[in-house]
C-alpha positions, -999 to +999 in steps of 0.1 A: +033-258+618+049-229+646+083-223+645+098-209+678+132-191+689+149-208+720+140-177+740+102-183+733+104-219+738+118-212+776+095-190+784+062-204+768+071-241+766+039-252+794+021-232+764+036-247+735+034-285+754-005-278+756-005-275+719+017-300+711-001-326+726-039-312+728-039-300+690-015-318+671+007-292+665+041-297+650+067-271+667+100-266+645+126-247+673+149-220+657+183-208+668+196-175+653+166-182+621+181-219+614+157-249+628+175-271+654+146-289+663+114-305+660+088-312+687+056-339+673+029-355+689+039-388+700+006-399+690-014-392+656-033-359+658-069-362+653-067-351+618-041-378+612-065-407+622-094-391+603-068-391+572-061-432+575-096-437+583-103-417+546-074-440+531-091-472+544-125-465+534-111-455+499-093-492+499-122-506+512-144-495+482-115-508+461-114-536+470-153-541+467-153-524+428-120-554+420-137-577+435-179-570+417-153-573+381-136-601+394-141-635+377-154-667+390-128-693+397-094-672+390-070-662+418-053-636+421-018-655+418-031-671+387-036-637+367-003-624+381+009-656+366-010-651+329+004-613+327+041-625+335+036-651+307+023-624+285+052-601+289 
């Protein structure tokens, strides 16, 4: 993350755009040391989407280990059912 004054921000802010929107960058403006501002991508920075890719792959392989343990002929809403009896 950059933090910038006002007075940088006016006089760099074609600069500070570019990385904004070409890297990802998240800008936090300052007045007098105290952030006023914030200035994010609108859309997900290219780490971001390579992040929730990560997140589905990891649910994906979840989802495969449940289902490998999973016994024939019980649903899901069934077993939710058994534990709530159990309790």
């Amino acid at each position: 993350m950059i933090t910038v004054g006002i007075r940088e921000l006016k006089q760099q802010t074609s600069k500070i755009l570019r990385q904004v929107r070409e890297k990802g960058e998240i800008v936090d403006i300052t007045y007098h040391g105290e952030t006023i501002a914030r200035l994010v991508p609108v859309r997900p920075s290219h780490q971001a989407k390579k992040e929730e890719a990560n997140i589905w792959a990891d649910l994906d392989q979840l989802t495969a280990e449940i289902t490998a343990r999973w016994p024939d002929g019980v649903n899901a809403v069934d077993a939710v059912r058994d534990v709530r009896r159990d309790l």
